[in-house]
N, C-alpha and C positions, 0 to 999 in steps of 0.2 A: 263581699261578693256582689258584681253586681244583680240589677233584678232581672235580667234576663235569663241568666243562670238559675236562680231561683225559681223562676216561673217553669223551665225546662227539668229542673230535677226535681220539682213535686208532680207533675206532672205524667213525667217519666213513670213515676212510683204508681199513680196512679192507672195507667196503662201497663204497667207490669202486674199488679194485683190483678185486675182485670184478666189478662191473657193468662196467668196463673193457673184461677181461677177455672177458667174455659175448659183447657188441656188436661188439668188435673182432674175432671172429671170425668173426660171422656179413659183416658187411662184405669180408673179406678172404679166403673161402674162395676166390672166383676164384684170385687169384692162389696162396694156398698148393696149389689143386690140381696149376695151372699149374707149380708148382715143384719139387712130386716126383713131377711126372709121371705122372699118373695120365688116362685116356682118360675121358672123363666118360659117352660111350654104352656103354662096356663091361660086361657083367653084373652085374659086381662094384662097380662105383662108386657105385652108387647107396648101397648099407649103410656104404661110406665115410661119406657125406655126413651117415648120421645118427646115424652112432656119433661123429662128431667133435660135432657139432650136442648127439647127444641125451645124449650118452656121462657127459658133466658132472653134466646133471641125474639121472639115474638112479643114480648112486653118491651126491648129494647129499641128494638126498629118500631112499634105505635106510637113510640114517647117523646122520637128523640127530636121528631122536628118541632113538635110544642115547647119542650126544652129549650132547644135553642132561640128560639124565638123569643119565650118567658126571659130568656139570659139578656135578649138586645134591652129588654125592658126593666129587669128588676137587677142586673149586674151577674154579668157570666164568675165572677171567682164566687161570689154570694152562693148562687144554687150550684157550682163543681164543688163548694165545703160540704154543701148539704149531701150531695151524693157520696163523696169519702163517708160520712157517719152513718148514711142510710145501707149504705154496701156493706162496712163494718156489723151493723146488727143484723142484715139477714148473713154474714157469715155464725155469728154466733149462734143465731139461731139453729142452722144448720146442723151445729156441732154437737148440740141439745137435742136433737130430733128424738121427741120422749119413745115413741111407740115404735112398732114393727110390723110386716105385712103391707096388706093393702092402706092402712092409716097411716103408716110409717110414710109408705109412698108419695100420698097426696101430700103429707108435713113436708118432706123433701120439697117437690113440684114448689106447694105454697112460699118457703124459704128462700128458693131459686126465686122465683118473683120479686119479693122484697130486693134479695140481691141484681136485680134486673130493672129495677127503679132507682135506685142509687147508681148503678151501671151506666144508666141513659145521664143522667144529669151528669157524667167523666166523661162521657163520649161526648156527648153535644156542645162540652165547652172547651177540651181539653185542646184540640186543636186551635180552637178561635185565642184561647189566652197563650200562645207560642205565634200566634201570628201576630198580636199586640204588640208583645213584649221585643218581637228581634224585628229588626229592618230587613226588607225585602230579599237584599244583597246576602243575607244567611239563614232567611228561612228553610231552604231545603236541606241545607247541613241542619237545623235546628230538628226539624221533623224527620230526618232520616234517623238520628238518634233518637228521636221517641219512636220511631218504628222500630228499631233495633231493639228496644225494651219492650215492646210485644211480641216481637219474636224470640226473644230471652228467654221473656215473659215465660214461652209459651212451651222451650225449652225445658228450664225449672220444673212445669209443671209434669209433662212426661215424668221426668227421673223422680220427682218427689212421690208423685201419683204411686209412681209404680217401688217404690221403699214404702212409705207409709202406708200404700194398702195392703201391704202383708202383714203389717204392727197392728195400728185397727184403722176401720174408715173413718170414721170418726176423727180424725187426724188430718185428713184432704183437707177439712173446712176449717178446722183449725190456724191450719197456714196463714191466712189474709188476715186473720184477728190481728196479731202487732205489727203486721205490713199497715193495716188499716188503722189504726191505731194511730201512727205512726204520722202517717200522710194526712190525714183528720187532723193533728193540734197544728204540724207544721204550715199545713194549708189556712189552717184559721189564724195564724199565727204572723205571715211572712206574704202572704198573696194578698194582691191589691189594684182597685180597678185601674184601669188604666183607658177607659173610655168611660164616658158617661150614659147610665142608662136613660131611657126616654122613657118615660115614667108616664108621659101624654096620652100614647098611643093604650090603645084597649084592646082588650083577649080577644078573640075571636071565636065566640062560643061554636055560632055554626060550623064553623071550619075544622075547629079540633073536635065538633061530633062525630060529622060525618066520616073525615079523615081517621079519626079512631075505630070508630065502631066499624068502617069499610075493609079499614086494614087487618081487624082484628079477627072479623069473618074470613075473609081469605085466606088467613094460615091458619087459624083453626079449621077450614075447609082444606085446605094442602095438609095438613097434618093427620086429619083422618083420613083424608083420600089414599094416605099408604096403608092403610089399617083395614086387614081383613071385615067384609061385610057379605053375610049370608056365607051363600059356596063360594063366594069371588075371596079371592088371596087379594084383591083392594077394593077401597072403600069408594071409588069413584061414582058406580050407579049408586051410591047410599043417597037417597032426597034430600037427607040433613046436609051432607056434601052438597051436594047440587043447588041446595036452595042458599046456603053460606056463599058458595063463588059466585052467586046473579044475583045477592042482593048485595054482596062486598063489593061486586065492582059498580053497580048501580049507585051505592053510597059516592065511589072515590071518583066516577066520573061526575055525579053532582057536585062533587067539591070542589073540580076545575071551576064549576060554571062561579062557585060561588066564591072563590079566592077571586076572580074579577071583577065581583062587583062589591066587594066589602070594602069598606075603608082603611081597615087596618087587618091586612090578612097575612095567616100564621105563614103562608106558606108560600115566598114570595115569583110568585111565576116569572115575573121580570127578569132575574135574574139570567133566566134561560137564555134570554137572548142576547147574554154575554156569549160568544163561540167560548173559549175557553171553560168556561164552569160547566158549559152544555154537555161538550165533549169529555171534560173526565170526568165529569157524573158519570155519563153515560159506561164510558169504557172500563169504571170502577166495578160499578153495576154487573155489567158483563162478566167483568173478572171475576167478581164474587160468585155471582149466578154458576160461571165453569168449576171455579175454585173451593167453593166454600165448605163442600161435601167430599174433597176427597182426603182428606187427612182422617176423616172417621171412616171411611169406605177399607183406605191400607190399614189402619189397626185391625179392624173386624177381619181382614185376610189375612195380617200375620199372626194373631192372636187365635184365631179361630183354623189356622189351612197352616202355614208358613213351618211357623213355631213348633206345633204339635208333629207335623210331618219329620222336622229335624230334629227330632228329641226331645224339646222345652217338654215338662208339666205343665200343667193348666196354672198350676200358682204360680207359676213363676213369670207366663207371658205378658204379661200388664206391665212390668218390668222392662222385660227385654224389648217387646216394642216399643216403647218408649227409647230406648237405646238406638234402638235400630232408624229408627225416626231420625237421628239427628241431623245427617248431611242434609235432609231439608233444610233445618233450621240454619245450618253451620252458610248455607248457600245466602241467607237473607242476609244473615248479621253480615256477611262479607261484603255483601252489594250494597246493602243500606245506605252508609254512610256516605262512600261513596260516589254514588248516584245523587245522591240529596248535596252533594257537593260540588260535582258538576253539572248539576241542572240551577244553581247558584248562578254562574256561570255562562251559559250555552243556551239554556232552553230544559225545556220540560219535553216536548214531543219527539225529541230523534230517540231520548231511551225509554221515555214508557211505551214506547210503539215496540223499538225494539227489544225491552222486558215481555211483552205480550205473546209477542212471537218466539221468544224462545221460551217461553208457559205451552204454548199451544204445539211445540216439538217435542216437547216433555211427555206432553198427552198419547200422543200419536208412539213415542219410544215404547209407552208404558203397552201400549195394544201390543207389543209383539215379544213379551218377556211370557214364559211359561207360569203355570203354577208351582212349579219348584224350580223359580230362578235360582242363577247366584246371585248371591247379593252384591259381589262389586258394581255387575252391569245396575242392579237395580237402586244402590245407592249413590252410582254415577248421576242417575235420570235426575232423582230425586233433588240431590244436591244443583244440578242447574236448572232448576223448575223453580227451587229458592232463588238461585241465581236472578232468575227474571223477572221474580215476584219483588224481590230485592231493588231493581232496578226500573221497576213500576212505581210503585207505593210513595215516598217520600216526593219523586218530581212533580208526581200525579196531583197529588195531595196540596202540595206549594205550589201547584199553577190554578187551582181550583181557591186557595185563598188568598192569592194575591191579586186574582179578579174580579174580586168584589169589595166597595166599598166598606170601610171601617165599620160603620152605623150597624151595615148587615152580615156580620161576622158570626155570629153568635146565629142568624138562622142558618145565612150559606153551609155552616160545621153540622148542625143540626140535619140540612137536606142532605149533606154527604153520607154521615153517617148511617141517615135514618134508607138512603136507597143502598149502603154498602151491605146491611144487617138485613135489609128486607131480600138482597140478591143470594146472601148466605144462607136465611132460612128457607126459601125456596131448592138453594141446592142442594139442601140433604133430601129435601121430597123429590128433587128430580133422580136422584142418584138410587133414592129406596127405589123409587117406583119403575127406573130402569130393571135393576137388579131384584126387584119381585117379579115383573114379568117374564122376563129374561128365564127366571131360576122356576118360576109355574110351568114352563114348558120344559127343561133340562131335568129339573131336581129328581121326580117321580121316578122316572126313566133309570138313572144315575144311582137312586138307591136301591130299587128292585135290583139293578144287574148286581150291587152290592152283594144284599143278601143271598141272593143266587149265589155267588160265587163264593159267600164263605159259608154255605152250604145247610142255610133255613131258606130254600125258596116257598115255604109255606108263607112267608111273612111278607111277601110281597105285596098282596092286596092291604097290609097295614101301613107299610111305610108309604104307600102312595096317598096316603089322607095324614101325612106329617105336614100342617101348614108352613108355607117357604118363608114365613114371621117366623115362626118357632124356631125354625132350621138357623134363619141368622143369627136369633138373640142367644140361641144356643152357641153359636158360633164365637158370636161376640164374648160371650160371658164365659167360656170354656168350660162348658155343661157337655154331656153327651147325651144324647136322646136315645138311645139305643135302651137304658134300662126302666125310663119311663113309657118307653113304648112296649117293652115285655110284660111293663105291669097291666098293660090296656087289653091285652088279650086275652081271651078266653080260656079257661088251663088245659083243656082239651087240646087245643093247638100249641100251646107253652110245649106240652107234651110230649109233641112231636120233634122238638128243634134238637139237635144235639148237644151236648155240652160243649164240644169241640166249636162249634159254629157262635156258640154263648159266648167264647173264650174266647175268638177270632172278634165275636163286634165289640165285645168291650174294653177292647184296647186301645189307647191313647190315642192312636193314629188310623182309628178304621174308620168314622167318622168323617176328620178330616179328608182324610184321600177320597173318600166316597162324592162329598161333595163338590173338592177342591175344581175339576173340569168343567162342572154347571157354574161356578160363582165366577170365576177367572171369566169366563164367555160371556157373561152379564157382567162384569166389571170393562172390559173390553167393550161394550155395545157402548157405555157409559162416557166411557173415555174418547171414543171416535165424536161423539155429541160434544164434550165438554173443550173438544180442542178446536171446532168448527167454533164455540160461540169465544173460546180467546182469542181467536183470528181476526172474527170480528170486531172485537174488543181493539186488536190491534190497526184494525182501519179507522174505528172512529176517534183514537186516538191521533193518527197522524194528519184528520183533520182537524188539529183544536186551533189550529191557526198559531200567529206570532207569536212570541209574550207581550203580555196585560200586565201592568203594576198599576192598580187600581189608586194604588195612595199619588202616585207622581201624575197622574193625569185630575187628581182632588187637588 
């Protein structure tokens, strides 16, 4: 075989673990809650939810430009082995997770991490050694099929998520054990450098300080910022918020100053003034930033609103949305290849411009579907929103590393990754913090008229202190809040409710229906924003200018 191939299908496996990984946990959070026992309305479960969620991406995008860069220096297949083994034991770890409760929960988070450090060292070299390995002339068929194996990936992980967390959770994390395994002997095994590192040049302490610890405030500052604080349903006026966003960006703008005057800096700003890397950084960025948040937004509405309203049980939707998902994915794999075959070919900029724009149609489709769509119209949308993603990704990807110099491969993958990951965790903060606000003014409203009409209007003045956290993670988890809010009242007023009225809220679908018109109207606000910033995505795309083949002009 030759080594191209090889480079391609460990790689592949890599990035399939990875996307696995991802998806199988956002599927499976019901039940892993359910399992170590954690109360979903409780104060404290909500920052569970998104330190397990967000906890990945946030150690993956602070790492990943150091990575790449450590890779120009000490050999990109060297530290992508060290990541297959470091990924492989936080899954095990994972799968051991001794405790339950709130210690249960941090063991998870802390696990997630581990697997987020081995994560960054796949990410930051996985592309640069397929860019090695194949000549220019098939890079984007080369990268289109590893995109195709994260969206497999990411497939897999749904359907599996949603079988094995009915068996036990404990099972989710299991999965990547002999994937990882697997891809660990054969990478140490069969991968082999194929540039030389420059072993001359020196870390750049100040740069991966600042650059760390700036970046690492800001989404820990973005990630409480959706987190109720005091009476506020978010954490924005919180001063720990506030004082994390002015001294994170204070860090990352001293690191511009300080990547120009260092000698050997992690993080190469040069580059930028390649048009081509500029521009799909940039438009990648964008995409993520619109993109990255709404694949968890449609689970938590089918799982929570969709599902229940057509009959599904709570056990059973982790499953079926997972199912129902798929014409996304079905839309990627079919473009994928593709598009990374004619942008071989033709150019990178006539289809990721026009991948963009039919992402940012998809958006705009989605604003005008009800809360109890059909699902044709809705798996229609869905499916060419993959489509376009499809048709983004792999040209995007191969015009951003065919623009830079061999030597700097290993950072250029590193800056990709590490702004794709940072535009991703940002978009579930944008997407919460739409749909908390959004749902602070709708919810209240929407549950009173509720319970009025299945005839406790005594409970009104309770369910309007249901926080619109609790209401989602409820939602998401397929919990009903209805019977821990009967336990919060006084029995004096319990009292008064009728049985009839009892029997009316705690049925599978009263909840749901209750909420379904406030979260649709705050998914919709979301959507209108996320299609406006792929628009844009799609302008600065179709400025990237010509093609660049960075090797034919060395």
């Amino acid at each position: 075989m030759q080594y191209k191939w090889v480079a391609l299908s460990n790689t592949t496996i890599g990035v399939l673990m990875a996307s696995i990984n991802g998806t199988i946990i956002i599927i499976s959070l019901p039940a892993i809650f359910r399992g170590i026992n954690i109360n979903p309305l409780a104060p404290s479960s909500f920052q569970y939810l998104l330190w397990i969620l967000m906890g990945y991406n946030v150690v993956t995008a602070t790492l990943l430009v150091t990575f790449g860069r450590l890779s120009d220096m000490f050999g990109r297949v060297r530290l992508y082995n060290l990541g297959f083994a470091i990924f492989t034991i936080g899954s095990i770890l994972l799968f051991i997770t001794p405790n339950t409760g709130s210690l249960g929960a941090i063991e998870l988070i802390l696990f997630r991490i581990v697997q987020g450090i081995g994560g960054a060292f796949l990410f930051a070299n996985s592309a640069a050694i397929i860019t090695d390995a194949f000549p220019h002339t098939e890079r984007g068929k080369a990268l289109g099929i590893n995109q195709i194996a994260a969206l497999a990936g990411s497939l897999v992980g749904l359907i599996l998520g949603g079988i094995l967390s009915t068996i036990n959770w404990r099972y989710i994390f299991l999965v990547s054990v002999p994937v990882g395994l697997l891809g660990t002997v054969w990478s140490y095994i069969k991968l082999k450098e194929l540039t030389q590192p420059d072993r001359t040049q020196k870390i750049d302490w100040a740069g991966n300080s600042t650059f760390g610890i700036g970046l690492i405030l800001i989404l820990l500052g973005v990630t409480y910022g959706i987190m109720p604080y005091g009476s506020s349903q978010l954490g924005w006026n919180n001063p720990w918020v506030i004082s994390s966003m002015v001294i994170g960006t204070g860090l990352l703008t001293s690191f511009i100053f300080i990547e120009r005057k260092v000698k050997y800096p992690m993080f190469r700003l040069e580059l930028f003034k390649i048009r081509m890397f500029a521009a799909g950084n940039i438009a990648s960025m964008l995409r993520s930033f619109a993109y990255g948040g709404l694949m968890i937004m449609l689970i938590i509405f089918l799982q929570g609103i969709w599902l229940p309203i057509h009959g599904y049980s709570f056990s059973e939707t982790p499953f079926w949305a997972g199912i129902y998902m798929i014409p996304l994915m079905i839309g990627f794999v079919a473009m994928g290849p593709i598009s990374g075959w004619l942008s071989d070919r033709y150019g990178s900029r006539f289809l990721a411009t026009l991948g963009m724009v039919i992402v940012g149609l998809g958006f705009i489709a989605l604003t005008t579907i009800p809360y109890d769509f059909a699902y044709p119209e809705f798996a229609t949308i869905i499916f060419f929103m993959g489509l376009g993603n499809g048709m983004f990704a792999s040209p995007n990807t191969a015009s951003i590393m065919n623009s830079v110099p061999r030597k700097y491969r290993g950072s250029a993958s590193g800056m990709r990754a590490t702004l794709q990951n940072s535009g991703q965790t940002a978009s579930l903060a944008l997407f919460f913090t739409i749909v908390i606000i959004a749902l602070s003014y709708y919810l209240p409203t929407a549950l009173s008229t509720a319970v009025t009409q299945a005839g406790a209007p005594v409970l009104s003045q309770y369910v309007n202190k249901v926080p619109v956290t609790g209401a989602l993670f409820a939602a998401f988890l397929g919990y009903d809040p209805v019977k821990a809010i009967l336990s919060t009242i006084p029995p004096s007023i319990a009292a008064q409710i009728p049985t009839s009225a009892i029997h009316v809220m705690e049925q599978r679908t009263w909840f749901s229906t209750a909420i379904a018109p406030a979260f649709i109207s705050a998914l919709r606000d979301a959507f209108y924003i996320s299609g406006g910033m792929t628009f844009v995505a799609a302008v600065v795309s179709a400025l990237r200018g010509k093609v660049k083949i960075a090797e034919e002009e060395e």
